[in-house]
KEMAR-352604 format. One record per residue: z, y, x of N, C-alpha, C, O, CB in turn. Coordinates in steps of 0.1 Angstrom, whole numbers, plus 2048, in hexadecimal, padded with zeros to 3 digits. Atoms other than C-alpha are relative to their C-alpha. Glycine has a CB too. Example, Ala and Ser with C-alpha at 12.3 -4.5 7.8 and 13.67 -1.06 7.14 Angstrom:
8007F480984E7D387B80080C80980780C81380C8007F6
8007F57F78477F588980880B7F88098167FD7F2805804
***
This chain:
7FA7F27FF5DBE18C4F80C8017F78168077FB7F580A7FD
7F580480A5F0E11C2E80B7FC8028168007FD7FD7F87FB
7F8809803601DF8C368007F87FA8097EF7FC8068037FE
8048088125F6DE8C167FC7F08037F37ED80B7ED80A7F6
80380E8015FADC1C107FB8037F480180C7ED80B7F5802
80380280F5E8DBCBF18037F37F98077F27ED7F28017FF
7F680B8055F3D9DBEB8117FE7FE8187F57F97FC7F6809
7F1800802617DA4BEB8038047EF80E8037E880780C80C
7FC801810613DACBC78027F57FA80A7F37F17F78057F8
80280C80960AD8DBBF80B7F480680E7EB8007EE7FB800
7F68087F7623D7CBDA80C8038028137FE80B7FC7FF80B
7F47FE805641D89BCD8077FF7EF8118057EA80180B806
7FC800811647D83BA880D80A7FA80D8127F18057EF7FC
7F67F9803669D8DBAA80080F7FD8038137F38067FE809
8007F4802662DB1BB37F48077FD7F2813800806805809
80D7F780363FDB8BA67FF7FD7F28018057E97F17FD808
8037FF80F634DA2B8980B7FF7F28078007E77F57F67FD
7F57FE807656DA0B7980380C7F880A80D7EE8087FF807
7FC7F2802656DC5B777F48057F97F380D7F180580980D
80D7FC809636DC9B6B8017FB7F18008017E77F27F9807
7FD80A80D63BDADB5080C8097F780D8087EB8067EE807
7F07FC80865CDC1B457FB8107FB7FE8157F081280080E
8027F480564DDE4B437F58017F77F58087ED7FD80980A
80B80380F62EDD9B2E8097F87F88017F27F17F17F6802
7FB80B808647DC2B1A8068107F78058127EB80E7F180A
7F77FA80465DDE2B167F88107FB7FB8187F280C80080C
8067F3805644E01B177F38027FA7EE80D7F680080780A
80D800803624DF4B0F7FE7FA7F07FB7FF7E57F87F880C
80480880A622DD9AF88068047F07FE8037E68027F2805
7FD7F980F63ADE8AD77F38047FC7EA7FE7F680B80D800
8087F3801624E09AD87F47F67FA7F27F37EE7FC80A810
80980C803608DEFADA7FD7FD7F47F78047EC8047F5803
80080881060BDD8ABE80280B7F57FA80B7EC8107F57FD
7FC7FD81061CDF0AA47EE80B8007E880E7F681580C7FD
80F7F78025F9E07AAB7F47F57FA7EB7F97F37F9809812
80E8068055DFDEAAA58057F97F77FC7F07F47F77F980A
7FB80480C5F6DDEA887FF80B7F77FE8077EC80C7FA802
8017F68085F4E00A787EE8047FF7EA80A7F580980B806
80A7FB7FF5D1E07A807F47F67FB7F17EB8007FF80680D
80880980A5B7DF9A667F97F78067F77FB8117F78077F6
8048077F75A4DDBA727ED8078027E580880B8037EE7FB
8127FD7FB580DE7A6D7FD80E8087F381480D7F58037F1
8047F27F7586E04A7E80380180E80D7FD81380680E7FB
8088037F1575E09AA280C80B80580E8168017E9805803
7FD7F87F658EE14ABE7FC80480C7FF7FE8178087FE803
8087FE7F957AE28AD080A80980E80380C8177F58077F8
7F87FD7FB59AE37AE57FA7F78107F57EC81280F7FD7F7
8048077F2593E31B0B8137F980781E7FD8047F681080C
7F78097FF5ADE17B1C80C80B8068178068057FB7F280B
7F57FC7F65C5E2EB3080780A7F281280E7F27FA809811
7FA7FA80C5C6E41B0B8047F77F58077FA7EA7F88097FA
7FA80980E5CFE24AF880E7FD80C8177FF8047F47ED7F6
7F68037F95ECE1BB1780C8127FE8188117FB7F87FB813
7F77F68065F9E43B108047FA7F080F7F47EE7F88117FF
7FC80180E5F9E3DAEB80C7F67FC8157FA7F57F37FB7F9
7F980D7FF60AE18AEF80E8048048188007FD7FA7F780A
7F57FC7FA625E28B0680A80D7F881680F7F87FB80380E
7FB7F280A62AE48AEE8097F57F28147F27EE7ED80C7F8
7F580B80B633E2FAD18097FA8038137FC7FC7FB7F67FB
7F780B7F5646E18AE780F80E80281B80B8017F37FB815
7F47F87F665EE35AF48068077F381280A7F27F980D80F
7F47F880E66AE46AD28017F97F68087FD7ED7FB80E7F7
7F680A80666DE26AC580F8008078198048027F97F2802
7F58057F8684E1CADD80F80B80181A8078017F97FF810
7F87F77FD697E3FAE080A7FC7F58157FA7F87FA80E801
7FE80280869DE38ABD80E7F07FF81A7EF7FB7F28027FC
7F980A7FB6ABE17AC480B8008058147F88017FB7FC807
7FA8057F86C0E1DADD80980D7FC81580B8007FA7FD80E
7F67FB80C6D1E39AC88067FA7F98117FD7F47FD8087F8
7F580680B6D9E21AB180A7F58098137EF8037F67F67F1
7FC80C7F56E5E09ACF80A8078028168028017F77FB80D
7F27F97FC6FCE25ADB8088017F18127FA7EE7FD810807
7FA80180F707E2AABA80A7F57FB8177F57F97F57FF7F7
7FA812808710E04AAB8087FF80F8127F880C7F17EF7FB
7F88077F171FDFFAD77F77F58017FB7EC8098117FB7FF
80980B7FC702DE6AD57FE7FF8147FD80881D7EF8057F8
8068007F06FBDD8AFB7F27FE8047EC7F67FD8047F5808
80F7FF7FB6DADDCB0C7F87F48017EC7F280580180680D
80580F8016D5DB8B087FB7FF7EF7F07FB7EB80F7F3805
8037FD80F6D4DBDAE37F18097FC7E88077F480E80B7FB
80D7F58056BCDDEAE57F27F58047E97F17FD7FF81480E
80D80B7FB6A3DC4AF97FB7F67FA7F07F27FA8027F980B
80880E80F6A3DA6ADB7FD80A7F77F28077F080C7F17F6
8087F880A69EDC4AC47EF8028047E57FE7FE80880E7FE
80E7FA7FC680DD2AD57F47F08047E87F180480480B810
80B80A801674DABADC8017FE7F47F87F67F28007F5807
803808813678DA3AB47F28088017E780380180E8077ED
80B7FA806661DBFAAE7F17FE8057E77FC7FF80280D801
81080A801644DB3AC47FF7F47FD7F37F07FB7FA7FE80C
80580A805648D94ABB7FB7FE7F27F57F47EE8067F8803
80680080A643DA1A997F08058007E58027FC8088067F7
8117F9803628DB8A9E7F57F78067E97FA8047FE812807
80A80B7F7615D9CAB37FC7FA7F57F07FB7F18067F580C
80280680B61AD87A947F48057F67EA7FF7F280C8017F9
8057FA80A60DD9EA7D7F080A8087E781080180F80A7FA
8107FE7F85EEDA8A987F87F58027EC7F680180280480D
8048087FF5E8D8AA9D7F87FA7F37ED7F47F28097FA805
8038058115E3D83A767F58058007EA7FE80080A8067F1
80B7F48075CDD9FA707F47FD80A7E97FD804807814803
8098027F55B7D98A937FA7F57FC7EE7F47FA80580180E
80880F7FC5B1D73A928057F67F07FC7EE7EE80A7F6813
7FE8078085BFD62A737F98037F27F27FC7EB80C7FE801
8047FA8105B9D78A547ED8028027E58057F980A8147FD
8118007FB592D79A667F97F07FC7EF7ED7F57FE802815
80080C806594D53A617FC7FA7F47F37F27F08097FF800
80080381459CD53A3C7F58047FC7EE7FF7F480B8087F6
8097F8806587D6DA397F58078067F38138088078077FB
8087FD7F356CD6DA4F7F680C7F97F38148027F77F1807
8027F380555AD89A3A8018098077F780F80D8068037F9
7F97F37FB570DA4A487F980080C7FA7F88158127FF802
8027F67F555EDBAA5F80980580D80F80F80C7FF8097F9
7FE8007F1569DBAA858008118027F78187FE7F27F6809
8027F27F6571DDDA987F77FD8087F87F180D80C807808
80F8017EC553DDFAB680E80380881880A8057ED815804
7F47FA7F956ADE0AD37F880980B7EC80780E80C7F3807
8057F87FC565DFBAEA7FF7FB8128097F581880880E7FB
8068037F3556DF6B0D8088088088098148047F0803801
7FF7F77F4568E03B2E7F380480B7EC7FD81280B7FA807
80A7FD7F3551E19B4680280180E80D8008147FB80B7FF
7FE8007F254BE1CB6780F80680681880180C7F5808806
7F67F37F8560E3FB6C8107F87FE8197F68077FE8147F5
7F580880357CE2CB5A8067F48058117F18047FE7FD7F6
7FE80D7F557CE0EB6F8068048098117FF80B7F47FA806
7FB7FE7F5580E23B8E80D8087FF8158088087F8805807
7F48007FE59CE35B808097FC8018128028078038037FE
7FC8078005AAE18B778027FB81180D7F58117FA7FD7F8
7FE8087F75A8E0BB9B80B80E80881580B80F7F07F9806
7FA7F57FB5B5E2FBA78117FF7FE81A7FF8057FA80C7FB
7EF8038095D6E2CB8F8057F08078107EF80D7FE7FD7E8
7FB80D7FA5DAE08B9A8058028118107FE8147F37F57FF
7FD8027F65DAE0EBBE80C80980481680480A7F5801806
7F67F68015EFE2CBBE8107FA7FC81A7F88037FA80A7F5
7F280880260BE1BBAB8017F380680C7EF8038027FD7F1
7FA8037F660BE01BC480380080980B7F880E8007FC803
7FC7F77F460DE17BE180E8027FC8168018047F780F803
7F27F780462DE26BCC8097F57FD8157F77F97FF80A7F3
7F780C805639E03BC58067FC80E8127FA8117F77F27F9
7FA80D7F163BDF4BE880281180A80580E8167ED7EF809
7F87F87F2645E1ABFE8128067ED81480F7E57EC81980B
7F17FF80C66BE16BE080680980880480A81480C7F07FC
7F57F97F8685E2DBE78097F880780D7ED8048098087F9
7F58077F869CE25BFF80A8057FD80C8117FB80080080D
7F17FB8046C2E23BF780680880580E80F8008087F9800
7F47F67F46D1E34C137F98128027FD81A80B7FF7F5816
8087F78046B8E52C088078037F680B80F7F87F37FE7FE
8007FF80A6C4E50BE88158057FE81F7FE8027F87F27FA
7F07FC8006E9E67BE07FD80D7F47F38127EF808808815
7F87F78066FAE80BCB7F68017F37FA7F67EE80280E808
8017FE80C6E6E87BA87F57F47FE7F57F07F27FC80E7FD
8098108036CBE66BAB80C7F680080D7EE7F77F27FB810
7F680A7FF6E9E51BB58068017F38027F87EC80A80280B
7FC7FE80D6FCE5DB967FC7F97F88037F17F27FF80A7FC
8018058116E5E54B7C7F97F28087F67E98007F480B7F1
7FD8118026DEE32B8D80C7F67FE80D7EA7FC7FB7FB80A
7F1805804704E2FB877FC7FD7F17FF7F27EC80E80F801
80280480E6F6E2FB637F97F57FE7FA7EC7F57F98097F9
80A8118056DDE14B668097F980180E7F17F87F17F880B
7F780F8036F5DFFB7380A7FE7F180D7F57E980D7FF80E
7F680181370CE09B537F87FA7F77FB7EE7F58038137F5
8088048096F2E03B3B7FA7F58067F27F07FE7F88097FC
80580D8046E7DE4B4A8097F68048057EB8077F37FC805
7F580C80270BDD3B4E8027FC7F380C7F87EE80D803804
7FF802811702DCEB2A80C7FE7FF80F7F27FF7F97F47F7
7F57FC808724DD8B217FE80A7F47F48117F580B805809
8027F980D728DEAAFB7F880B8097FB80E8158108067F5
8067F47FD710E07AFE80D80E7FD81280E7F17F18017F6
7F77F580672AE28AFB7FB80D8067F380880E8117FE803
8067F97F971EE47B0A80D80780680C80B8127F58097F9
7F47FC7FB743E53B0F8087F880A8117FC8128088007F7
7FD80B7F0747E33B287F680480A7F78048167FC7ED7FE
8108047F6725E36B367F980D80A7F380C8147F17FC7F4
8027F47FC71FE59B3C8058098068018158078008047FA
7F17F97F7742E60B547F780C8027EB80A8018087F8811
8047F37F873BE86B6280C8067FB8138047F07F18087FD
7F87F7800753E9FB6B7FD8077F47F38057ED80080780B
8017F480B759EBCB517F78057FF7EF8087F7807809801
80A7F07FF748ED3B5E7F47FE8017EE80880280380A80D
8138067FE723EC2B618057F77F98057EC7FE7F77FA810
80780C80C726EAEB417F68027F87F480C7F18077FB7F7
80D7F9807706EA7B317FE8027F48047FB7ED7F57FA802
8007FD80D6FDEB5B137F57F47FA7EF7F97F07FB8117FF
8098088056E6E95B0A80C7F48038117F380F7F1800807
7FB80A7FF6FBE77B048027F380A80C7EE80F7FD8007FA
7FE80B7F36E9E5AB1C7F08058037E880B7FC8047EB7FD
80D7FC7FD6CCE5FB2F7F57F47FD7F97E97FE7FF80480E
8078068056B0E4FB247F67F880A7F57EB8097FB8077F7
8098097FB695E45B3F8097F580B8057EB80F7F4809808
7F88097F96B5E38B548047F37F38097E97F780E809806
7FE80E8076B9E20B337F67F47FF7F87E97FC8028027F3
80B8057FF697E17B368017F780A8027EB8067F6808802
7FE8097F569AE09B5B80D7FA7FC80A7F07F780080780D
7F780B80A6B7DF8B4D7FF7F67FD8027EB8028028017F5
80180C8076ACDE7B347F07F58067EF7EA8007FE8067EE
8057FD7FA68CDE0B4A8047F38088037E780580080D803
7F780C7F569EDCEB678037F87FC7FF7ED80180C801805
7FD80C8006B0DBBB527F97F77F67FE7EC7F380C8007FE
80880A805694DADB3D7F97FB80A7F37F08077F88047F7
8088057F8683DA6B5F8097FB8078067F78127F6807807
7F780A7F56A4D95B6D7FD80780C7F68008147FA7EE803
7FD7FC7F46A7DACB8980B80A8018108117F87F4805804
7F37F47FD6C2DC1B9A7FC80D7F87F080F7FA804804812
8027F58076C2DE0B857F980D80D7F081580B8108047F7
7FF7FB7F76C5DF2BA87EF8008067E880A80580C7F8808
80E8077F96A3DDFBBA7F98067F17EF80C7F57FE7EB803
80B7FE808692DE8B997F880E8017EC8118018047FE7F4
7FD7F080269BE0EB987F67FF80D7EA7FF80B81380A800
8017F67F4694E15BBF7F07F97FE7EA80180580C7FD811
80C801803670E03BB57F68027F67EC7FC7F48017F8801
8057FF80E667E14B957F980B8037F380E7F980A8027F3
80B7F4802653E33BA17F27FC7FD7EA8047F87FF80980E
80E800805632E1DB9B7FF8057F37F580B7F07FA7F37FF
8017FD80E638E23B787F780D8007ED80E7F980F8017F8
8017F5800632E47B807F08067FD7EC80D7F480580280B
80E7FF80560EE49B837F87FA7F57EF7FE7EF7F97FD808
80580A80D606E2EB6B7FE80C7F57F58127F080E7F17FA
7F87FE812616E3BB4D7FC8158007F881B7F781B7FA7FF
8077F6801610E60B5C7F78067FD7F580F7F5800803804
8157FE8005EAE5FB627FB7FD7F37F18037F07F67F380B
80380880D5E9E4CB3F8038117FA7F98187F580D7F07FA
7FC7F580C5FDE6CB2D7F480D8057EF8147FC814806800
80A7F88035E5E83B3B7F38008077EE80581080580A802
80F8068025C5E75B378058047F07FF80E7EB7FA7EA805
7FF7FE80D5D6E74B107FC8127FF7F48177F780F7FA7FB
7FB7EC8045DDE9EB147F28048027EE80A7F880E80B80F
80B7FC7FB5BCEA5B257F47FF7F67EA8067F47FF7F880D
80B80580B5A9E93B0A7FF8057F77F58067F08027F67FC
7FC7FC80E5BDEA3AEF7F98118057F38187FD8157FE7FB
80A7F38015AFEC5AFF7F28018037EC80B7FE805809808
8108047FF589EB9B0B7FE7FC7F37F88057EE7FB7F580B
80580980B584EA3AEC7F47FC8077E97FE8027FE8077F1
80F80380156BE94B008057F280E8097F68197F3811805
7F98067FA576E6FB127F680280F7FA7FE81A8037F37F9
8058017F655AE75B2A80480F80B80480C8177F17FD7FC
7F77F77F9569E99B3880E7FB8068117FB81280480B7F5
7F68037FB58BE8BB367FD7F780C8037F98178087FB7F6
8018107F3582E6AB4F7FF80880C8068068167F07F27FF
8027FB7F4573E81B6680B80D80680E80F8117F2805800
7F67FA7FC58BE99B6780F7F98058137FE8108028087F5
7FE8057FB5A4E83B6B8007F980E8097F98167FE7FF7FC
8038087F3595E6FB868018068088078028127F67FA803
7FC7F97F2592E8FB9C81380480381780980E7F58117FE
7F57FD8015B8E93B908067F480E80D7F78178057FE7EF
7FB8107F95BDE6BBA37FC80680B80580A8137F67EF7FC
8057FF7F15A6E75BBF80780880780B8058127F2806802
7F97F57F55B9E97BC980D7FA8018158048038008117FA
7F28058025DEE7EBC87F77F680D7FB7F58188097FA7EE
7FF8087F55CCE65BDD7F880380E7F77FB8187FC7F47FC
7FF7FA7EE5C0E7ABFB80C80380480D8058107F980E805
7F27FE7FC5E4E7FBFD7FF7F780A7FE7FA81580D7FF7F6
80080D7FA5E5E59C077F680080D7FB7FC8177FD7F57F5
8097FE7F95C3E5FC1C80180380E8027FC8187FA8067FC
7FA7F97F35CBE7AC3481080380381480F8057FA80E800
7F87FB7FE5EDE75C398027EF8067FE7E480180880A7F5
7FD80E7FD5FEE58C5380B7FA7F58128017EE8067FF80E
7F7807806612E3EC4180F8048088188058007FB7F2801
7ED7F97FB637E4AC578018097F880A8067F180480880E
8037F4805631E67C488068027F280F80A7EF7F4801800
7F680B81063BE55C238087FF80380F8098027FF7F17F9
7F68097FA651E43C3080D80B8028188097FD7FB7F9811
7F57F4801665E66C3B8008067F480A80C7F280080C80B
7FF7FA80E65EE71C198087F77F58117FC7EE7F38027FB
7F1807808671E55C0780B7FF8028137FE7FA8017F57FF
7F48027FA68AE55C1F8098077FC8148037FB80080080C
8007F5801690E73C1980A8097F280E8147EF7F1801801
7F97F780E6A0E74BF67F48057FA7E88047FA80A80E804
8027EF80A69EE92BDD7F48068067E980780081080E803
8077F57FC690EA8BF87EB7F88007E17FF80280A806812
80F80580366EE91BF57F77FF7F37EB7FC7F28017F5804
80980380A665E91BD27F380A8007F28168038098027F2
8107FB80063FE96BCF7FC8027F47F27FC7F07F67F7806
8057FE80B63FEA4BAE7F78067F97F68117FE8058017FD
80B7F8805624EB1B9A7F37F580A7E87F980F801816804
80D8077FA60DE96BAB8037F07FE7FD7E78057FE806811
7FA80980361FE7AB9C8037F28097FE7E78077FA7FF7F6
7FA8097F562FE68BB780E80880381380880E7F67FE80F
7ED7FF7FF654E77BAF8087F48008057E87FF8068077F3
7F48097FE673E67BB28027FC7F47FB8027EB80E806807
7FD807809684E4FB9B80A80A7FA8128047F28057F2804
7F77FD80A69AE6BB8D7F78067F87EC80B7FA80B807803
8047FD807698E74B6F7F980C7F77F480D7EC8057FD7FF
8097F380668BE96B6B7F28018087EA809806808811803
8128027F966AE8BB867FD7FA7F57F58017EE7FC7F6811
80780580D663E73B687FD8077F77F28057F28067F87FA
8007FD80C669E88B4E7F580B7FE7F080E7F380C8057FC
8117FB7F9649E9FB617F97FC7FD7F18017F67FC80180D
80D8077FA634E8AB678007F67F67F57F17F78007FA810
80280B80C638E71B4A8028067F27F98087E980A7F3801
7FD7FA80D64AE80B2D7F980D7FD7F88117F280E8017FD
8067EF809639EA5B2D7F47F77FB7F67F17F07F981480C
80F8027FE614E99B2F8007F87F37F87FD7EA7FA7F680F
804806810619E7FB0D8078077F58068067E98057F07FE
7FC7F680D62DE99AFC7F980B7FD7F68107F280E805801
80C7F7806617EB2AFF7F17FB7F77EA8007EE7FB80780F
80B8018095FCE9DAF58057F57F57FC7EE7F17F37FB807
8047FF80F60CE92AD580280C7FB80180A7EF8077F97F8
8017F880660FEB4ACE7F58087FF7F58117F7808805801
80D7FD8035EFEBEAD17F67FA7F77EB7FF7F37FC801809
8048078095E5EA2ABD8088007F28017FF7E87FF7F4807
7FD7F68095F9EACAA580080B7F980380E7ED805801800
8097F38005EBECDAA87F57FB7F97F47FE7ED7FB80680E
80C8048065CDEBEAA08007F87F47FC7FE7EB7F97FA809
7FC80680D5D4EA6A858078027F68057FB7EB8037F7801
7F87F580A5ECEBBA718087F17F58077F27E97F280E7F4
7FF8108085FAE93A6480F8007FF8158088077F87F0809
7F18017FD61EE88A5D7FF7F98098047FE8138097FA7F7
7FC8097F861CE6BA717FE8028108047FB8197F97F57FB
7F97FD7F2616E7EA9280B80A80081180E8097F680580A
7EF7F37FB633E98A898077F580280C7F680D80A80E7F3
7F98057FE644E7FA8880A7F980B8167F880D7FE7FE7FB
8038087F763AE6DAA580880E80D81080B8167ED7FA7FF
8007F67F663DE95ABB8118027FB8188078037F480E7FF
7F07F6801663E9CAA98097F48078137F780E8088057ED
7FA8097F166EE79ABE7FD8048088048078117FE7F3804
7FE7FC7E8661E83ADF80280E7FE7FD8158077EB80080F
7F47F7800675EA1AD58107FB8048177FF80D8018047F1
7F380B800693E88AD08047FF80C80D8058117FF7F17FC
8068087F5687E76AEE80780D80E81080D8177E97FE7FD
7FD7F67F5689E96B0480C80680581080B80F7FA80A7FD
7F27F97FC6A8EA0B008077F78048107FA80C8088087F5
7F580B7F66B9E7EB0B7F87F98107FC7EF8168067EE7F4
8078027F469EE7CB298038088098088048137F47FF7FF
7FF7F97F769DE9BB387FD80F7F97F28157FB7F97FA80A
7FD7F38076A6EBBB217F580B8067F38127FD811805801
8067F97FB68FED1B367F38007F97F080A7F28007FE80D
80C804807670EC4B298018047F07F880C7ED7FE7F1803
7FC7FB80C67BECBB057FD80C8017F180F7FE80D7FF7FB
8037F180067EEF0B0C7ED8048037E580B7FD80C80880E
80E7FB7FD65AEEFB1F7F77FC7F77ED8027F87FB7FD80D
80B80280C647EE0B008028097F87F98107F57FF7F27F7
7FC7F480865AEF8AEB7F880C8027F28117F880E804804
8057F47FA64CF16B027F37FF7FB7EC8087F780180180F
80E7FD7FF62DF0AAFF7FB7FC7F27EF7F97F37F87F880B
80180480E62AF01AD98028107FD7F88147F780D7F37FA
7FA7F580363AF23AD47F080E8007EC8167F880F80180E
80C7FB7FE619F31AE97F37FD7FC7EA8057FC7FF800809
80880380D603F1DAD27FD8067F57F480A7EF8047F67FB
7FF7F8810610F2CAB57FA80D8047F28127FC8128027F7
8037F180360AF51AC47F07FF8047E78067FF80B80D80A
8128008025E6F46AD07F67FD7F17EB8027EF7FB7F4809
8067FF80F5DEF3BAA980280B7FA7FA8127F48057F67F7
7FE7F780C5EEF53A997F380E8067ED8147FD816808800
80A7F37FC5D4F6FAB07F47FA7FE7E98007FE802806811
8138007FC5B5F59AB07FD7F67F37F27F87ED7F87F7814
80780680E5B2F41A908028097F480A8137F58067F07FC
8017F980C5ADF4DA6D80F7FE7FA8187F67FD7F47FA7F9
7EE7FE8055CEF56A577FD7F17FB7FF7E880480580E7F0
8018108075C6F33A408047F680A80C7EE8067F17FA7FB
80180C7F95C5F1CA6080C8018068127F78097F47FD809
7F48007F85E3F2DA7280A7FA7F28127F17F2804812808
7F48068075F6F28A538017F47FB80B7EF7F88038077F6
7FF8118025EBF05A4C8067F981280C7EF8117EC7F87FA
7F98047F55F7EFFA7280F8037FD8177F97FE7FB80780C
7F37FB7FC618F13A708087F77F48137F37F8801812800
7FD809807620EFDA518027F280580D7EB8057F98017F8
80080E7FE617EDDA5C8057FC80B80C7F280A7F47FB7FF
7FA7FF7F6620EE0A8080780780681080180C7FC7FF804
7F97F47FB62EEFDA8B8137FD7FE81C7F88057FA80F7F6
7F480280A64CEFEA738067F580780E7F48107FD7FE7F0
7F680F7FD655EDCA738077FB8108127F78127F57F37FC
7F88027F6657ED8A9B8078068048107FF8097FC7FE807
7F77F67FC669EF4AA480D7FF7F68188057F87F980E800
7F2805808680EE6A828087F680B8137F780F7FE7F77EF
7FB80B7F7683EC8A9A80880480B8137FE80D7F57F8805
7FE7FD7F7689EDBAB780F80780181880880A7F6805803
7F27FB8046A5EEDAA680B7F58028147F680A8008057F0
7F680A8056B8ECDA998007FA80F80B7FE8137FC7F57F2
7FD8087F06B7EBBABE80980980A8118058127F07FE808
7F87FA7F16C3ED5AD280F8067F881780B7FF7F3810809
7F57F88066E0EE2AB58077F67FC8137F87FC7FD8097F5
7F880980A6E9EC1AA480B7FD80A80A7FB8167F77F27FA
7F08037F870FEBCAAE8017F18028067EC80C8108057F5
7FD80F7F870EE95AAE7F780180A7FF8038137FC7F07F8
8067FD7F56F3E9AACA80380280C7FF7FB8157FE8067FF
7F77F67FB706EB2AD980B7FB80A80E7FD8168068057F4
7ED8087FB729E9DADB7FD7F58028067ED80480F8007F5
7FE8127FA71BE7DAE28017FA7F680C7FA7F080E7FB80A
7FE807818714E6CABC80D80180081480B8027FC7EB7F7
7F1802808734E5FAB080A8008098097F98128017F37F7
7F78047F9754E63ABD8057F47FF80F7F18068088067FE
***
């Protein structure tokens, strides 16, 4: 009824495990490492798998933003940002590796974390997220679908991955009158750099990147869902009925039917059910709200530097992805603060409005005012 080879995953290298290999090389594994290099060895991660794959990818992405500011900056080429970002796993592997298997060695003493068991429910979402993003892998957009504001910024991938100097004043052509107030776009640097760590046309990569969508979506909110249940056995199931009501889509509906929906362009994005298009504001829905909200609720909750820090990048982050999203965490941070200030005690609102409050909405200020920003860093 599908259509569905299942084996064509495995019988194409080029366009499946290449791209898989390159988006865990690029979105998973940093985040990864630098978390189980920071996080003490005797202590048990009891985090369920699709919340340690948000967490991984949250680190991973405001690293990188970070990065690739300084890349625009120096005119570094996108070949450059990609041995930076492999030094660092190959450090933090190093230095995981130490701590996991060697320093256990020396010192066989040292107390082991318990590792945490996957369950059933978790399994099957797992199989739900899997299947889904290969449905979204193998029905790609088609080119001759694809015109006027998607075309554009795949004008950018190709810029950013003719690894020529990064500039945003080369890279960013637009008329006057629609120029963007964000320098380069960001998830178009991603597929970028992406492609060309997987040796593929930048083009073939893009018009095949909506699997990402559910992956990395379903991951960020399982993280959000969690951060408001606190309870991994609520979240899974909630969740799962989240998977189930996306894949009767697939159920009761023929396969042509897709088919006129990819074709289709723009006028087909299926958003809010995370099977949007490859531009950049369906991503920035369906991937970037869901882990920015839940570091800010985890920030909410932990009142720590090291997640402000972590929530005032996917501030950063927002504004060279898809500026919209900025304003809607804003809104709703904003409605945080007026639900504390009416229902917790004076002490707790003001240990919030200190610790969190304040400071993001300082952040929120400087991102959206700061003039290098603004004008594109450096002239």
């Amino acid at each position: 009824m599908l259509g569905l080879r299942w084996m064509d995953v495995f019988t194409s290298p080029p366009h499946s495990l290449l791209s898989l290999v390159a988006a865990a090389w690029i979105l998973f594994l940093p985040g990864f490492l630098i978390s189980e290099c920071l996080r003490p060895k005797t202590e048990s991660d009891r985090r369920a798998s699709l919340q340690i794959l948000a967490d991984a990818v949250s680190v991973s992405l405001v690293l990188e933003v970070v990065l690739a500011i300084i890349a625009f900056t120096v005119h570094a080429t996108i070949s450059t940002w990609i041995d930076w970002m492999t030094s660092c796993n190959v450090c933090c592997f190093t230095l995981w590796a130490w701590r996991t298997r060697w320093r256990g060695a020396v010192n066989p003493g040292v107390p082991r974390a318990p590792r945490t068991k996957m369950h059933a429910v978790d399994a099957l979402l797992w199989l739900m997220i899997g299947f889904l993003s290969l449905e979204l892998y193998r029905w790609a957009d088609t080119i001759s679908a694809i015109g006027w504001e998607v075309a554009l910024h795949l004008g950018y991938v190709r810029h950013y991955f003719s690894n020529l100097p990064l500039d945003v004043h080369m890279m960013v052509a637009r008329p006057g009158e629609v120029a963007p107030p964000n320098g380069f776009f960001f998830w178009e640097f991603l597929l970028a750099a992406m492609s060309r760590l997987a040796r593929l046309d930048c083009l073939e990569f893009s018009l095949r990147s909506r699997w990402l969508i559910p992956l990395l979506g379903l991951s960020g909110l399982y993280a959000l869902t969690f951060e408001l249940a606190r309870s991994k056995r609520r979240t899974s199931l909630i969740i799962s009925i989240v998977a189930i009501a996306i894949l009767t889509t697939f159920l009761f509906r023929p396969p042509d039917d897709f088919q006129a929906i990819v074709n289709s362009g723009n006028h087909g994005r299926i958003i809010t059910a995370f099977m949007g298009s490859i531009h950049h504001a369906d991503t920035a829905m369906e991937i970037l709200l869901p882990l920015m909200l839940a570091a800010f609720f985890r920030l909410r909750r932990s009142q720590d530097l090291p997640r402000l820090i972590v929530f005032a990048l996917f501030i950063l982050m927002s504004f060279f992805w898809h500026p919209r999203e900025l304003f809607q965490t804003a809104w709703i941070a904003a409605m945080m603060m007026v639900t504390d200030l009416l229902l917790q005690r004076r002490q707790v609102f003001w240990r919030l409005l200190k610790k969190v409050y304040a400071p993001a909405f300082a952040a929120y200020g400087i991102v959206v005012a700061a003039p290098p920003l603004r004008s594109g860093f450096l002239p």
